[in-house]
N, C-alpha and C positions, 0 to 999 in steps of 0.2 A: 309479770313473773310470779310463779303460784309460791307456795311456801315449799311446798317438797323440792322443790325444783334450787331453791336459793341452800338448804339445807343440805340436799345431796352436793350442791356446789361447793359448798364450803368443806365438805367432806374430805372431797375430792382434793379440797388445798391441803386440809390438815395433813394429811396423807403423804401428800408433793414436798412442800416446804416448811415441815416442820424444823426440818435439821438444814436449810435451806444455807447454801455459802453467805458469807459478805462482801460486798461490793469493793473490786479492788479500790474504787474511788474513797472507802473507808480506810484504806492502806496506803496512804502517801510514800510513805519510806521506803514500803513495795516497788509500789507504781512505778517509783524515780529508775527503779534497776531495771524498768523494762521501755525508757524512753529511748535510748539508744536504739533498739532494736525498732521500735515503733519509728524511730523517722528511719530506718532502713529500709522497712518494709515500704514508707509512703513514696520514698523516694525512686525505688522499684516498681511500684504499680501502681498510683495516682496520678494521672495529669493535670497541669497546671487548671483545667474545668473543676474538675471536682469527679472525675470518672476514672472509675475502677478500670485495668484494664488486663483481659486474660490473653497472657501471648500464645497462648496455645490454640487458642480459638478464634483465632482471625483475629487477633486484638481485638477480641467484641465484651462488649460491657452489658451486663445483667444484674438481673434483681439483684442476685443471691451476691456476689461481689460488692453491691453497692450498700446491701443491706451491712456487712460483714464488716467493710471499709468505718461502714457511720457509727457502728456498733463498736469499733476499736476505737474512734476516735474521739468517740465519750467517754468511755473508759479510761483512754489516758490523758484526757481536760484536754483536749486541741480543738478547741471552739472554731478553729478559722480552717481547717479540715475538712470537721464536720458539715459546717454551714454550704463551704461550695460543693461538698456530696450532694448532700440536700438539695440545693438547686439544681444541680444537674439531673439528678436524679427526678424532682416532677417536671421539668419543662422538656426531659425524653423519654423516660417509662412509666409514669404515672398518668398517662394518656387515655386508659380507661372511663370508660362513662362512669366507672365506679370508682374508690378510691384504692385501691389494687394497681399496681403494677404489671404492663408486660413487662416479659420474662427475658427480653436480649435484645440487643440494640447493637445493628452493624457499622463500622466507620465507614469502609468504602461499597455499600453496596447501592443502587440507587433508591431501593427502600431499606429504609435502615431499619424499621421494626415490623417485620413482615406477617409475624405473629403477636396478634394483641391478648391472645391465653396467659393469665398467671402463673407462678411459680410462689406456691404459700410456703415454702421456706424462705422467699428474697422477702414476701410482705412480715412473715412474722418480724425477723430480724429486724428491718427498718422500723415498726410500730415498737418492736423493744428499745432500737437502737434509740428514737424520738423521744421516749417516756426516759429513757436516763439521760438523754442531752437535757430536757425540758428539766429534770431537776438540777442537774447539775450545773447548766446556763443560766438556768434561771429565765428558759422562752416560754411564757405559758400557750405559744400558739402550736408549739412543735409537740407539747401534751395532746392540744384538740385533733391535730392531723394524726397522731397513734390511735385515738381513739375512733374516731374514722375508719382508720383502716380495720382495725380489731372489730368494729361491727360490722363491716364488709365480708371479713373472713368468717366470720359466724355465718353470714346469711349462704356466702357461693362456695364457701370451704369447710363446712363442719358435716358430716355424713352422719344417718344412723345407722348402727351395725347394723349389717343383716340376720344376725343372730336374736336380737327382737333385746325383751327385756334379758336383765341382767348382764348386759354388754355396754361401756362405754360408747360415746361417737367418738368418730377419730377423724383426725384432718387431710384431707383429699388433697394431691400435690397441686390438684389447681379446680378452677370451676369448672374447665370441661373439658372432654374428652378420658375420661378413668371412669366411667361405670361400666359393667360388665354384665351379662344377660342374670347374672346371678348374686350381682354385688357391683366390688369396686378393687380399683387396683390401687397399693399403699404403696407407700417409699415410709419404711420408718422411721429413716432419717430427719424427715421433713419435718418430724415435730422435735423441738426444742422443751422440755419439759421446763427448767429453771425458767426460761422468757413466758411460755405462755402461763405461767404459776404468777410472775410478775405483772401480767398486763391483767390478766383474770384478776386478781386483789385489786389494783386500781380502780379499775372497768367497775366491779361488781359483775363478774360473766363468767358465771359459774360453769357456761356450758364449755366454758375454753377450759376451766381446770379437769372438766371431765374427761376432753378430749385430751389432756394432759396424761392424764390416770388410764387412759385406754391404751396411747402409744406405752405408754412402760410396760402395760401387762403383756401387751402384743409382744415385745422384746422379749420381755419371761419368758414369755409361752414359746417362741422360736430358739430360743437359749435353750431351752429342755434339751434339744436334738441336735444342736452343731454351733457354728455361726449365725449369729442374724444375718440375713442376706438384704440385700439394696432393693429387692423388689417383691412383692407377694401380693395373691388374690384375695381377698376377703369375702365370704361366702358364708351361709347359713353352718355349713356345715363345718367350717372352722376354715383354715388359713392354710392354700398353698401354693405352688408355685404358679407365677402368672406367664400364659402365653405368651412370646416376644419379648421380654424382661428377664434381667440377670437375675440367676438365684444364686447366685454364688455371694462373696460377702466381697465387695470391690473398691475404686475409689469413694463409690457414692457410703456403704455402710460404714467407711472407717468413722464416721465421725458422729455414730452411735456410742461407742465408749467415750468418748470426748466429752459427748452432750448428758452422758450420764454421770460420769465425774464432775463433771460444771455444776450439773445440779445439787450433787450432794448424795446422790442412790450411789454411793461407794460399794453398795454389795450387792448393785445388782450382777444377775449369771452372764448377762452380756460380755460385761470386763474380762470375768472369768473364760469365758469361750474365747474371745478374741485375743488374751493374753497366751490363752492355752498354744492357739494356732502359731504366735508368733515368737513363740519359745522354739518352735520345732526349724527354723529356720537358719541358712547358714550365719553364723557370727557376722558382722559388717554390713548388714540388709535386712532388709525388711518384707514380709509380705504386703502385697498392695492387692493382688485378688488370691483369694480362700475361696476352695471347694468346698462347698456348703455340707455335702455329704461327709467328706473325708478329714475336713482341717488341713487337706495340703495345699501347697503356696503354688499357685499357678501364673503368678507372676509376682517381680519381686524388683524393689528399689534400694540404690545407697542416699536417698534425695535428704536431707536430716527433718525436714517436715515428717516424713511421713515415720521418720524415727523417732520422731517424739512424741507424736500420737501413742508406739507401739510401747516406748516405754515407761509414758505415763498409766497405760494402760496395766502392763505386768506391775510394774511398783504397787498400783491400786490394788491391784489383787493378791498379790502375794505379800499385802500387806508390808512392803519394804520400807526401811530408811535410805532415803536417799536411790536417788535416778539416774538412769543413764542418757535422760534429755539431753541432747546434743544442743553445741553454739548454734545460734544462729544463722544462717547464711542468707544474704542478699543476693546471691546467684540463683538461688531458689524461683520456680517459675509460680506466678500467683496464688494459685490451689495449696500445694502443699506449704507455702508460703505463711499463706494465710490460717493452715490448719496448725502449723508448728505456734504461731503468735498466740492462738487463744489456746493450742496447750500448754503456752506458759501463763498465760489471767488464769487458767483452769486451776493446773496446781495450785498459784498463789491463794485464789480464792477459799479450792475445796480439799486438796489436798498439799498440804503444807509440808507433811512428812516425805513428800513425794520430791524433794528439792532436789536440782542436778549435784553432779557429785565429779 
């Protein structure tokens, strides 16, 4: 690795995490208020394996769940959680010649993983989820397997723009199948800016904090004009909608202001757009998909997951005291489930002011 290249990298962190949250695991007295909820959730979507499970989806278990699961239960010290995640998780998705994960795993089908293509939102997650168990545990081999994965997604997941110099790389939803005669097709959700700023510093892998620094501007730059949307083309000539992909802002973008909050980018325009949209909504619901053009709610939920995304989001931006983050519910079905749980580590973490009310 040349010098310019370690220097832009570091750049690219200063940049990320300078104002970077802390570790709920540094907030015990935190943490404790959010174990109740934590074994509600596991008791709802965990089985006695160690596998996440989405009832919506054919009760089928993937990356992004398992990474999610392992990731929450580092966070709240459940050593014996985490560990049967983990197992579960490489002896049925980390099946790649690589250390990469496929992306879903079915119970009743007779091939239960029919596609062995990654999803680098489930790898990042789990390589984050590893590196805070490995401290927290105290496993130094669940450090070497993040590190592992982190040089894997470097090599089959890190793109360069099409736009040449002066553009970051950014992280491709998986190794194959998203280039395009002209580029590549992004999910900007898929990059976590806080996790890959955290594995980037361990690692020494600058090119993660760059790809770090490219998903945020890409955010920016789509924030100018509406909602970030779940899906976009990446092209020489700048960024837009991709063939066959939602461009509206859907399940998949909500958890774009989530991952920007978590981070610490409190001001970024994302917040500001997605809070915009979800002000304009009846009282008692939520939007769940936003017309990219208009800001209008094109479909819409009472589920308190998906309301506490919406109103951690507005508090952040409208700079409030105090939230209208809903209780918790175990009725909740795994997704919104799991997005409502880390937007309570979120507040706690990066926005404190943002406390339910």
């Amino acid at each position: 690795m040349n010098r310019r290249s370690v220097l832009s990298g570091m750049a690219a962190l200063a940049g990320l995490i300078g104002s970077a949250p802390a570790s709920l695991a540094q907030n015990p007295g935190l943490e404790a208020k959010l174990q109740d909820v934590w074994q509600a959730w596991r008791d709802a979507n965990l089985d006695a394996t160690g596998r996440v499970i989405d009832q919506f989806q054919s009760n089928a278990s993937h990356s992004e769940g398992q990474g999610y699961g392992m990731l929450l239960a580092a966070t709240m010290g459940d050593q014996r959680s985490f560990d049967r995640m983990e197992t579960w998780t490489r002896l049925n998705l980390a099946i790649r010649p690589d250390n990469l994960m496929a992306w879903r795993w079915f119970p009743d089908e007779p091939i239960r993983v029919p596609d062995l293509n990654n999803a680098s939102d489930g790898d990042l997650f789990r390589a984050w989820a590893l590196l805070r168990a490995s401290q927290r545990f105290n496993v130094p081999s669940y450090r070497e397997t993040a590190r592992q994965i982190v040089t894997d997604l470097i090599a089959t997941c890190i793109a360069r723009h099409p736009g040449g110099e002066g553009f970051d790389p950014l992280l491709l939803p998986g190794a194959e199948g998203f280039g395009t005669a002209e580029g590549f097709i992004y999910n900007p959700c898929y990059a976590m800016p806080l996790a890959m700023t955290e594995l980037a510093t361990e690692f020494d892998a600058p090119v993660l904090a760059q790809a770090a620094r490219g998903a945020v501007e890409v955010s920016r730059s789509l924030a100018q004009t509406g909602v970030v949307p779940d899906w976009v083309e990446v092209t020489p000539a700048g960024l837009r909608a991709a063939e066959g992909f939602s461009f509206d802002a859907g399940y998949e973008a909500m958890r774009i202001p989530l991952y920007l909050i978590w981070s610490g980018l409190t001001d970024h325009p994302a917040i500001l757009r997605y809070a915009e949209a979800q002000e304009r909504v009846s009282a008692g619901l939520v939007a769940t998909v936003i017309d990219r053009d208009t800001g209008a709610a094109l479909s819409t939920s009472d589920d308190p997951g998906y309301k506490a995304i919406s109103a951690l989001a507005t508090c952040t931006a409208r700079r409030s005291v105090g939230s209208d983050i809903p209780p918790f519910s175990a009725s909740s079905p795994y997704y919104p489930a799991t997005l409502q749980l880390f937007a309570m580590v979120a507040q706690i973490e990066a926005s404190p002011m943002c406390i339910p009310i």
